[in-house]
Structures are given as structure tokens and as C-alpha cells.
Backbone as CSV, one residue per row, in Angstrom:
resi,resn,N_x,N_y,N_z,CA_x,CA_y,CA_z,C_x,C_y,C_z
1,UNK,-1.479,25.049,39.627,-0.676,25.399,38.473,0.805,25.170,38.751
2,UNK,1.212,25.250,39.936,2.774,25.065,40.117,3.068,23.763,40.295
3,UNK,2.365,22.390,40.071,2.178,21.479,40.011,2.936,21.020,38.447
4,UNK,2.105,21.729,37.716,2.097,21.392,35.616,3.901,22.231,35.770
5,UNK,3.901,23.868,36.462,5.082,24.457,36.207,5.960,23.415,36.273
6,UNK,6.458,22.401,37.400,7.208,21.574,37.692,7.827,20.335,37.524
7,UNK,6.057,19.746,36.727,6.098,18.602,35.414,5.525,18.779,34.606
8,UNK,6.017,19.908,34.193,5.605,19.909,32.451,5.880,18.930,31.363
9,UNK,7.404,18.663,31.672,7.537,17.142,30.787,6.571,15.813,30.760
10,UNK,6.135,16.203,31.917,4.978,14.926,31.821,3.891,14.918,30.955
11,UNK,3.709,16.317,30.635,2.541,16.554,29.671,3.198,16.822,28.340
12,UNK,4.622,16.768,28.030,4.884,16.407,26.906,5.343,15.017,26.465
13,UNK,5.659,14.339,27.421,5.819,13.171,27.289,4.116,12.044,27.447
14,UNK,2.955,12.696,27.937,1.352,12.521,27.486,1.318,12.668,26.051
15,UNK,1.493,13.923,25.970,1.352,14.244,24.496,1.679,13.675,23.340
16,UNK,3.050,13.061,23.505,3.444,12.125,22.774,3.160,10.777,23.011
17,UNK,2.593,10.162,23.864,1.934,8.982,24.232,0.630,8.852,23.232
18,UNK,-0.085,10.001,23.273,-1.376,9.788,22.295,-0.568,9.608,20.984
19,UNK,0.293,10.425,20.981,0.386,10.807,19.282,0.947,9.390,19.020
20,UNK,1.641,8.708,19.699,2.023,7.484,19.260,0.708,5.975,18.957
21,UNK,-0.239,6.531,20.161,-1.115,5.585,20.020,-2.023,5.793,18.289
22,UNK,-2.216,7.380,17.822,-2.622,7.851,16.956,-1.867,7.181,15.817
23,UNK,-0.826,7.036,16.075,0.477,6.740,14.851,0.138,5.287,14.382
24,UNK,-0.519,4.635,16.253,-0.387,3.288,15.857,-1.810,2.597,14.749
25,UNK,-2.897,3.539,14.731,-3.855,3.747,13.770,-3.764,4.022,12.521
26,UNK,-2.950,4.864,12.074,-2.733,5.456,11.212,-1.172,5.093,10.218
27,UNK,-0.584,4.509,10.820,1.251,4.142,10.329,1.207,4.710,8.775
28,UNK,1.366,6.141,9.063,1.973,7.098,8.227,2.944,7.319,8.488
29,UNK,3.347,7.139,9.612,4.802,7.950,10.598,4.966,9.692,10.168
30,UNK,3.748,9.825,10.437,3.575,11.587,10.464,3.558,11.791,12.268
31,UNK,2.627,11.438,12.584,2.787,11.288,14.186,3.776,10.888,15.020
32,UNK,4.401,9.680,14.517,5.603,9.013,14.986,6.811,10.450,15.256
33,UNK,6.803,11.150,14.080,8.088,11.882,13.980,7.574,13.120,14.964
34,UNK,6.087,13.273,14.965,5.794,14.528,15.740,6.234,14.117,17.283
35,UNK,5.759,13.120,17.687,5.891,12.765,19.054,7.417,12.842,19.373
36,UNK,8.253,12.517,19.020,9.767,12.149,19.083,10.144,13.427,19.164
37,UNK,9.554,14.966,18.174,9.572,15.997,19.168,9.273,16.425,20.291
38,UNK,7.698,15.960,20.934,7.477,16.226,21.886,8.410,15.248,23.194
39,UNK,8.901,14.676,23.052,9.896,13.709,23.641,10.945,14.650,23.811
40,UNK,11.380,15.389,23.053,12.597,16.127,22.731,12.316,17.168,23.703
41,UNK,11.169,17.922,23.520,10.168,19.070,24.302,10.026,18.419,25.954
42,UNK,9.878,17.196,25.838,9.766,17.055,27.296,10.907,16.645,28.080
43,UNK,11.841,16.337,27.302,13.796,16.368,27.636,13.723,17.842,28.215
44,UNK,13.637,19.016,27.394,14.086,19.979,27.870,13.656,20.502,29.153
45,UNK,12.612,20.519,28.866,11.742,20.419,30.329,12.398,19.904,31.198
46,UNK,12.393,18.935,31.590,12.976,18.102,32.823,14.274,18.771,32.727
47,UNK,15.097,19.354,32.004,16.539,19.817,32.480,16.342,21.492,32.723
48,UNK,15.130,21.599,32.758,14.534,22.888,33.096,14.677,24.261,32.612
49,UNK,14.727,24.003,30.889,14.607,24.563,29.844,13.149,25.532,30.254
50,UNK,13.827,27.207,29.597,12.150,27.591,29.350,11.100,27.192,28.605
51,UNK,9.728,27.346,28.746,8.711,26.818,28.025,8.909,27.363,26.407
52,UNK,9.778,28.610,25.760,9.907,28.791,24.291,10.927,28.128,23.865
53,UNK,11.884,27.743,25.113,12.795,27.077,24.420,12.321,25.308,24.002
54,UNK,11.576,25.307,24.397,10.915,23.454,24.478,10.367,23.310,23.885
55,UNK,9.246,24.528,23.066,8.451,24.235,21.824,9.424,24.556,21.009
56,UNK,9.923,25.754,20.948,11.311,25.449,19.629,11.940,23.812,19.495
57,UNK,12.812,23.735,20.493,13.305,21.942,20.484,12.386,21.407,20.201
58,UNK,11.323,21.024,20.432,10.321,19.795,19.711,9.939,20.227,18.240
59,UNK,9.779,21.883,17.837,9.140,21.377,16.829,10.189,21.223,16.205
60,UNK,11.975,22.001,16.050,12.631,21.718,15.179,13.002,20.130,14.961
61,UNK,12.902,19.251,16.078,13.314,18.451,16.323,12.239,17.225,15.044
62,UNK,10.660,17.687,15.310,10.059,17.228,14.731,9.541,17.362,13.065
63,UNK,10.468,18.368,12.878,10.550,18.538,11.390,11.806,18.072,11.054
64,UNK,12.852,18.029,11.390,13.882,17.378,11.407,13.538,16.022,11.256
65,UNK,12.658,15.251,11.934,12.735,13.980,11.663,11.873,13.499,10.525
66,UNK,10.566,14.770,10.343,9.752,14.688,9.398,10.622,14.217,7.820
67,UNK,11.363,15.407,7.594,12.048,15.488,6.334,13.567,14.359,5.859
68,UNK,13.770,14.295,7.298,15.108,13.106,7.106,14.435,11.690,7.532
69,UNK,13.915,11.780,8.747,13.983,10.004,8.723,12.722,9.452,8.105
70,UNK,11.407,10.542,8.260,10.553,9.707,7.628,10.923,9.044,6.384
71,UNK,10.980,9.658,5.378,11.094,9.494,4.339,12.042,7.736,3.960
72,UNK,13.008,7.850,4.912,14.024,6.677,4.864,13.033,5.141,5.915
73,UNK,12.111,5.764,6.588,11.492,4.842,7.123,10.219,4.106,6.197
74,UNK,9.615,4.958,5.497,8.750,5.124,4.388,8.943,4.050,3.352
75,UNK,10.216,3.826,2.724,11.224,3.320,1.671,11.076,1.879,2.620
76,UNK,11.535,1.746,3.665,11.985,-0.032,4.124,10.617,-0.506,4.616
77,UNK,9.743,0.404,4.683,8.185,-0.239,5.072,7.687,-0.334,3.649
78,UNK,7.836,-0.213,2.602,7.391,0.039,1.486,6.441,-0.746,1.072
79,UNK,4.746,-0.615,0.456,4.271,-1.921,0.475,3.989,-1.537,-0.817
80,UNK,4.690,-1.174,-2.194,4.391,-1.477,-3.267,4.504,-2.844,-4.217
81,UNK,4.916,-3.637,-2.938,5.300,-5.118,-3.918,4.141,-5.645,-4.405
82,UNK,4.149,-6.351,-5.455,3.219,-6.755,-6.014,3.256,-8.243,-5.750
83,UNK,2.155,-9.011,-4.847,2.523,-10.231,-4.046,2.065,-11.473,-5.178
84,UNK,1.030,-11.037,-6.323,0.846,-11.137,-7.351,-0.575,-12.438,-6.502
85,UNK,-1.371,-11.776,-6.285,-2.597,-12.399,-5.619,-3.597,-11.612,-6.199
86,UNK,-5.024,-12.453,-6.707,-6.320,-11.974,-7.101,-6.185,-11.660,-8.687
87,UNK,-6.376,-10.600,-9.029,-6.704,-10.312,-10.751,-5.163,-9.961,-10.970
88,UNK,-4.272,-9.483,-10.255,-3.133,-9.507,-10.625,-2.240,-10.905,-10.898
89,UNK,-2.589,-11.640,-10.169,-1.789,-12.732,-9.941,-2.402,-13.859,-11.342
90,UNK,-3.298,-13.831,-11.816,-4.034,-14.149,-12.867,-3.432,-13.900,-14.276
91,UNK,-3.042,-12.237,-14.694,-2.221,-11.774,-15.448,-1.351,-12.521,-15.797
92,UNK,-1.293,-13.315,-17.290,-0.026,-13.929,-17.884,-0.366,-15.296,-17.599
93,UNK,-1.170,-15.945,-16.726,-1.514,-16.966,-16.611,-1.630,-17.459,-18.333
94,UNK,-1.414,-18.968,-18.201,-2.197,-19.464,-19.360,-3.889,-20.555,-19.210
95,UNK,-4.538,-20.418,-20.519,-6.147,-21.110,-19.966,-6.239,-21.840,-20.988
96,UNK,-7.162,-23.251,-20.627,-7.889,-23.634,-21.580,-9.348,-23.056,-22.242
97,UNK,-9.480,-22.760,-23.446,-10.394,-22.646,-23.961,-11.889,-23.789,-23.753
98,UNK,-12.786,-23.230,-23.035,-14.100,-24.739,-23.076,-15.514,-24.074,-23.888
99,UNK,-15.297,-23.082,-24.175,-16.459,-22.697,-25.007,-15.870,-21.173,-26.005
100,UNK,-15.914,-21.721,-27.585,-15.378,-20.521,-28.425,-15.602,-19.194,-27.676
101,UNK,-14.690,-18.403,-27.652,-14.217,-16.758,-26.578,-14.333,-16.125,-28.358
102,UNK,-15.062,-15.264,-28.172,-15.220,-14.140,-28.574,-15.257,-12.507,-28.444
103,UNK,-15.411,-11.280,-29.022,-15.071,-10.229,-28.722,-16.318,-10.093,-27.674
104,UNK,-17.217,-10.833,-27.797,-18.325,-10.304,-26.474,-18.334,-11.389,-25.672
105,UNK,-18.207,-12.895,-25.930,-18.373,-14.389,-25.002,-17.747,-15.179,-24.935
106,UNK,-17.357,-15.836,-24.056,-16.917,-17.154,-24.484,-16.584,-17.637,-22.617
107,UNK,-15.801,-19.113,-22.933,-15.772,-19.411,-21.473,-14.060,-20.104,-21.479
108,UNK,-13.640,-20.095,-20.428,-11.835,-20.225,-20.045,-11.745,-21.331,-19.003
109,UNK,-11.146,-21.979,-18.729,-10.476,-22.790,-17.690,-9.266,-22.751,-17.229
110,UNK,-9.248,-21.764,-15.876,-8.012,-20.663,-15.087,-8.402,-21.464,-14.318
111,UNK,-7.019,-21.965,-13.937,-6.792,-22.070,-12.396,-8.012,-23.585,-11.643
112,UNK,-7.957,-24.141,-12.695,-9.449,-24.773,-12.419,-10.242,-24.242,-12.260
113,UNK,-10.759,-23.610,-12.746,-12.004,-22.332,-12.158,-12.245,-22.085,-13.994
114,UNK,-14.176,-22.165,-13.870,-14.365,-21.565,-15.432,-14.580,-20.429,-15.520
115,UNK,-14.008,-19.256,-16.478,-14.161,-17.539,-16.281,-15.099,-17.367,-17.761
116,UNK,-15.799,-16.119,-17.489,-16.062,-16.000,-18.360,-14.634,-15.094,-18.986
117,UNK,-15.051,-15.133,-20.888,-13.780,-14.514,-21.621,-14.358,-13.720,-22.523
118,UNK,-13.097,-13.010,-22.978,-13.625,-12.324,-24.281,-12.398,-11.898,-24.794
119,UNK,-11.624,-12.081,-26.302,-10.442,-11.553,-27.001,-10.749,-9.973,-27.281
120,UNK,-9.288,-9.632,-27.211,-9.436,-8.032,-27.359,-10.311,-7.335,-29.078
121,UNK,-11.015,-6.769,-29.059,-11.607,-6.190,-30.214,-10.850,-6.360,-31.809
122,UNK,-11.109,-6.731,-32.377,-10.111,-7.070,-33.547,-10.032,-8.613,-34.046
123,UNK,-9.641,-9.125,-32.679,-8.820,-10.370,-32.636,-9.419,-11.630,-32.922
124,UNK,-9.140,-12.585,-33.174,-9.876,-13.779,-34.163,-10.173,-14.638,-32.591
125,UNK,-11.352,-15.155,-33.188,-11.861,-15.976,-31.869,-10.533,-16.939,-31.220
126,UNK,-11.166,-18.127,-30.557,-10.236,-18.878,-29.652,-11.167,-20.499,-29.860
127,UNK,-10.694,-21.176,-30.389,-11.631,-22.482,-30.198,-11.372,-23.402,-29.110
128,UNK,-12.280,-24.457,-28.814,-12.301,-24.986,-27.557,-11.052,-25.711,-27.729
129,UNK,-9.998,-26.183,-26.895,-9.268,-26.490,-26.382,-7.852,-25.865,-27.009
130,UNK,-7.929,-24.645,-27.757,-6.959,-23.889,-27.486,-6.482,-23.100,-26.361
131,UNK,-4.857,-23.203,-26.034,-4.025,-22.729,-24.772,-4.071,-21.059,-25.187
132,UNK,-4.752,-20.316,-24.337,-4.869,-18.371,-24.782,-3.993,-18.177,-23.092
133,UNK,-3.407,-17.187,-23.432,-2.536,-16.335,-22.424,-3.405,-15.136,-21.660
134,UNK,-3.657,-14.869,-20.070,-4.629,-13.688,-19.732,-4.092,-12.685,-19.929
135,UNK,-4.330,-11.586,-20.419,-4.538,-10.154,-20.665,-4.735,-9.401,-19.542
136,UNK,-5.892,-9.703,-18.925,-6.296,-8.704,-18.012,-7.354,-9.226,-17.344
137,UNK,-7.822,-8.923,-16.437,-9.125,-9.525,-15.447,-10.136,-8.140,-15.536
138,UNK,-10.946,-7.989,-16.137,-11.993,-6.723,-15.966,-13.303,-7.403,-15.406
139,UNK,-13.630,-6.950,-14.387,-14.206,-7.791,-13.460,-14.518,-9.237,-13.297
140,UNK,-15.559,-9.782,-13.845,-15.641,-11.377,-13.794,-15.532,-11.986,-15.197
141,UNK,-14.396,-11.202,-15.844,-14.494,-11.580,-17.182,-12.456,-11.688,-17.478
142,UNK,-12.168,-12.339,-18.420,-10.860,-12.887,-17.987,-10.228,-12.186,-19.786
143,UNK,-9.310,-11.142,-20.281,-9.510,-11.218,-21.758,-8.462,-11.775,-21.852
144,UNK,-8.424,-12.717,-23.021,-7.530,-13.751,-23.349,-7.344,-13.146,-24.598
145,UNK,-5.833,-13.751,-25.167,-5.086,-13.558,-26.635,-4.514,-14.984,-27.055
146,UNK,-4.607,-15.439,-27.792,-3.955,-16.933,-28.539,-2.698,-17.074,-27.735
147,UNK,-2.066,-17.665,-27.155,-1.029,-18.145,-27.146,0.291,-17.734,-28.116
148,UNK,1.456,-17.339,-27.666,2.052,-17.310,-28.670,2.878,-18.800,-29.024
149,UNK,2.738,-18.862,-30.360,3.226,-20.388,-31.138,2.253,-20.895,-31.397
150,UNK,1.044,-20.799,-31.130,-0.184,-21.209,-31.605,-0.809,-20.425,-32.781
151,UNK,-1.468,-21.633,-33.485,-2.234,-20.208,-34.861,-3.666,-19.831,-34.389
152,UNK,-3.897,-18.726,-35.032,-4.984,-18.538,-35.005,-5.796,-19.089,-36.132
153,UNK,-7.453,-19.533,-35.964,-8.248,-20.272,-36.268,-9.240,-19.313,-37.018
């Protein structure tokens, strides 16, 4: 035991070794900020801080970073961009019409690729080689609206 008394920092500076490897699983930076206390906790230590004073320093240390830096680290990792790939990236596209689209059928030419289609409820069909604008991708089905500047038929 007078071994750990003497390097205790080592087992806070362990401690924060997992939590970082944990962090590196997880990149929440919830862990990140915890460890950087125990870093803090194992500073004191080594300058031979008591053991209440070292969990105080780490945890204030680690809520401290919780509430200020995560948050600012959070923001520049940010992955809400929209890279505009798959059913998003489709959206607003324009198609050729290859088989009349109706409120239940029809068929599109996206992207070189034939989809099935269907106009929103209401809306007047689409004849074959009219240009329709995508709406939306609801699963393997593409809903198209006329073009605007084009008439409807």
C-alpha cells in the first residue's frame, strides 16, 4: 500500500488513459473533459496534495471543462452539414418523365437511374417526357411536381 500512497498520480493519470481510450469510442467529449480532470487529480498528487484535495481538483476541474470547453469543442466538430448525398441529395433534382406518374404510379429518369414516382395527392398527372422537380424520396419511390414554367396536362 505505501507503494499506490507514493504514486498515486499514476493511477490517476491510468485512469485517465482509459477514459481517453473510452472517449476514443465514443467522441462525445464527455470522457475527454473527465480525464483532463483526472490529469488535474494526478498533478496534485505528484506535488503531494492530499487525497480530498485531488478529487476536489479533478472533479472541479472536470466540470469546468464539461460546461465551458465542451460545448465550444462540440460547435467546431459539428456534423450537422448536410453533404447532400442519398435521398437528400436527390431533393430538388430535376427528372424525366418515361411512364405517366400518377397519385399511386408512374416511372422517372433521376440521375440516369429509373425511380419509381408518384405526384402529391391532388395533383394532375405528369406525361412522358415532361421535366417534374423531386419533392421527396419516400423509400424507393421518388414524388415529383411539374416543373415550374411548365403546364400541366
Amino acid at each position: 500500500m505505501n507503494w499506490l500512497d507514493d504514486n498515486l498520480w499514476l493511477a490517476w493519470l491510468a485512469g485517465a488513459l482509459v477514459l481517453v481510450a473510452v472517449e476514443a469510442a465514443t467522441v462525445d467529449f464527455v470522457f475527454l473533459m473527465v480525464a483532463g480532470g483526472m490529469v488535474a487529480g494526478g498533478i496534485a498528487a505528484a506535488l503531494g496534495a492530499p487525497l480530498v484535495a485531488q478529487v476536489i481538483v479533478a472533479v472541479v476541474l472536470a466540470l469546468a471543462l464539461l460546461v465551458v470547453v465542451r460545448p465550444l469543442i462540440k460547435r467546431q466538430f459539428s456534423t450537422t452539414t448536410d453533404h447532400r448525398i442519398g435521398a437528400s441529395g436527390l431533393t430538388g433534382q430535376l427528372a424525366r418523365v418515361v411512364q405517366t406518374v400518377t397519385e399511386t404510379d408512374g416511372r422517372v429518369r433521376l440521375n440516369g437511374e429509373t425511380w419509381s414516382a408518384r405526384v402529391p395527392d391532388g395533383e394532375q398527372p405528369c406525361e412522358p417526357g415532361d421535366e417534374v422537380r423531386v419533392l421527396a424520396i419516400e423509400g424507393a419511390t421518388a414524388l415529383v411536381t411539374h416543373r415550374q414554367g411548365t403546364s400541366a396536362h
